[in-house]
C-alpha positions in Angstrom: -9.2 5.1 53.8 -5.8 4.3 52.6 -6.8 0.8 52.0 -10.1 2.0 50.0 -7.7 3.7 47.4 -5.4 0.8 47.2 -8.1 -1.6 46.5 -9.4 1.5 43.9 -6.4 1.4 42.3 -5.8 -2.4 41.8 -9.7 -3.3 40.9 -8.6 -0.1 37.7 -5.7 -1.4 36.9 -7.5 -4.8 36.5 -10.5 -3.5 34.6 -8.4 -1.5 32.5 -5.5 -4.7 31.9 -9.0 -6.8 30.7 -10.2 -4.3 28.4 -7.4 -4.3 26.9 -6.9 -7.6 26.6 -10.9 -8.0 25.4 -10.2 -5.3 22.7 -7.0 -7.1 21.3 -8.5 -10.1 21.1 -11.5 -8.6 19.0 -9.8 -7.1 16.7 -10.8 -8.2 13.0 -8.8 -9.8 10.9 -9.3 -10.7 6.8 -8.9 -14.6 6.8 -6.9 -15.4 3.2 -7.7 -19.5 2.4 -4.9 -19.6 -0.1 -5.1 -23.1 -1.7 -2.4 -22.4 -4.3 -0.1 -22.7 -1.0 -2.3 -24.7 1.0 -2.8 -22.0 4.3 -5.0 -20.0 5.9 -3.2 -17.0 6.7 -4.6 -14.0 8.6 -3.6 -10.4 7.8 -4.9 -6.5 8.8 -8.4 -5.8 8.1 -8.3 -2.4 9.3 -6.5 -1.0 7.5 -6.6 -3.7 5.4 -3.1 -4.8 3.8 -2.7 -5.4 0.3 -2.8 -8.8 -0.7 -1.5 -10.7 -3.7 -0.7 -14.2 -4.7 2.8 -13.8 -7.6 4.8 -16.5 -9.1 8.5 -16.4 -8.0 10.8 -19.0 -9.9 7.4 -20.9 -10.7 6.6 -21.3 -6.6 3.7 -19.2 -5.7 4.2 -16.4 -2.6 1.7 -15.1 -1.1 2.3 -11.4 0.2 0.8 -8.5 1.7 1.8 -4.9 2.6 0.8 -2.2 4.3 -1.3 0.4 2.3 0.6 3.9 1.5 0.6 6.1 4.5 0.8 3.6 7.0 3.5 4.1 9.0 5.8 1.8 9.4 5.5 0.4 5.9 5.7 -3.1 6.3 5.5 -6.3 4.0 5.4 -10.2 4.9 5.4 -13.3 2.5 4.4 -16.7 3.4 5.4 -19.8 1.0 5.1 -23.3 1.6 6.7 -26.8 0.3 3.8 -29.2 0.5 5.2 -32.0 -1.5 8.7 -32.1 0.1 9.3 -33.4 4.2 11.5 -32.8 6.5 12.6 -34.7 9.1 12.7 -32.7 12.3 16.0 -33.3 13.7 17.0 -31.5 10.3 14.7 -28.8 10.3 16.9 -26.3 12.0 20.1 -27.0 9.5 17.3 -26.0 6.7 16.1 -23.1 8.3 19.8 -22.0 8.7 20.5 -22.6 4.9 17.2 -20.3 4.7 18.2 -17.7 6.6 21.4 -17.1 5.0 19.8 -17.4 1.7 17.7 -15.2 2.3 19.9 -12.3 3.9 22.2 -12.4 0.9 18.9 -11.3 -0.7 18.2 -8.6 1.8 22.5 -7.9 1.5 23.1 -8.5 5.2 26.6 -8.2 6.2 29.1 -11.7 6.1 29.7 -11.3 9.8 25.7 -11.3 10.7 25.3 -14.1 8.2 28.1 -16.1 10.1 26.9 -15.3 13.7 23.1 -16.6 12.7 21.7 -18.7 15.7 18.4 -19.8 14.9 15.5 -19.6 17.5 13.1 -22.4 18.1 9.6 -21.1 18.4 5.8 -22.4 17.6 3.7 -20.3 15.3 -0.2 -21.8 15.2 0.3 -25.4 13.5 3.9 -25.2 13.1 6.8 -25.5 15.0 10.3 -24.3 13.6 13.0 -21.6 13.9 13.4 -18.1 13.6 16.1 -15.0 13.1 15.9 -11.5 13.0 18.5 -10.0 10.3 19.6 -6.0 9.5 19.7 -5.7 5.8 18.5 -3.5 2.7 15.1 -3.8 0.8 15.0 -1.2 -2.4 17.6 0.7 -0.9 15.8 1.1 2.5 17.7 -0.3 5.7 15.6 -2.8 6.9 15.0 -5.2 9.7 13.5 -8.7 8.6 12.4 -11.7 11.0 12.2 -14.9 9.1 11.0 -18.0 10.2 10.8 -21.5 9.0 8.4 -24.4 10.1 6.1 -27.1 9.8 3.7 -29.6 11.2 4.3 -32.9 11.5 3.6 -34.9 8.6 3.4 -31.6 6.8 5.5 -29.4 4.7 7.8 -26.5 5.7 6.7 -23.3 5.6 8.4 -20.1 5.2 7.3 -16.6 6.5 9.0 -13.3 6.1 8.4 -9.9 7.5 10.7 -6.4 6.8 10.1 -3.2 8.1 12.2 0.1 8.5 15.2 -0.6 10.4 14.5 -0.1 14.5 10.3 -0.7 14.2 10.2 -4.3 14.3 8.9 -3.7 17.9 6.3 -1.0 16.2 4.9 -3.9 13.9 5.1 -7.2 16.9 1.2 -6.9 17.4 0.5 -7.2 13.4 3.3 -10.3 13.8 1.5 -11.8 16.3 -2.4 -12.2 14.6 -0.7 -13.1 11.6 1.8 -16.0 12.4 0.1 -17.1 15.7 -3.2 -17.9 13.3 -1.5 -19.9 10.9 -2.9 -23.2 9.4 -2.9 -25.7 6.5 -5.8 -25.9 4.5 -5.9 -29.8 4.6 
């Protein structure tokens, strides 16, 4: 009998494991081909984020954010370089550079600029590094995970996230489908 219940319990647990599994990897996503940056980037379809394509310092960014009362209000970016190549025994100097740059921005502290040590992951096509910073966005504390990339023969591509300061983790799934499903257009 007690075996009966034991074998119960583990055929559940793997049901239940592959449904959820199953359902995560149904879940919908709006598929953005942004030409003006060259990518195909995925984001929420329900709810569905607000997306937009603005002109920053005459580069196009693509963006998208959470709609209001989503909780926790989020935003990501994704920009690319397609004319300019780096060689990739350089590419984690120039994600560095990035990452500081871009902290300044969100007014991280000196001594968490300083103590930066890139990450080397792999995002769909591209392969790069990564950093998760503490810093301010409108006056909000805010954590932000940055990461720079690129396929070979390609060029780098940025993408940012920020969120309220300790939900990173809430927001990881949302990460995931978008970044995971990234790809040039050509």
């Amino acid at each position: 009998m007690k075996i009966t219940r034991k074998l119960l319990c583990i055929l559940l647990g793997a049901t239940l494991s592959f449904s959820v599994i199953a359902d995560r990897a149904k879940r919908p996503m709006h598929i953005n081909k942004v030409k003006e940056i060259g990518l195909e980037i995925w984001t929420e379809y329900n709810p569905e984020w607000i997306t937009e394509l603005v002109k920053f310092k005459g580069r196009s960014i693509f963006t998208a954010q959470t709609p209001s009362k989503t909780y926790p209000p989020t935003a990501m970016s994704w920009s690319s370089y397609p004319r300019m190549r780096i060689d990739k025994n350089e590419l984690e100097q120039v994600a560095l550079t990035t990452f500081k740059t871009a902290g300044a921005n969100y007014k991280v502290s000196q001594k968490q600029l300083k103590s930066i040590e890139p990450v080397n992951v792999v995002y769909g096509d591209l392969t790069g590094y990564e950093t998760i910073l503490s810093g301010k966005a409108h006056g909000d504390p805010v954590d932000i995970k940055i990461f720079v990339g690129q396929k070979e023969g390609k060029g780098p591509v940025t993408m940012q996230v920020y969120t309220l300061k300790g939900k990173l983790g809430h927001i990881s799934e949302h990460i995931r489908r978008s970044w995971t499903n990234i790809k040039y257009l050509n």
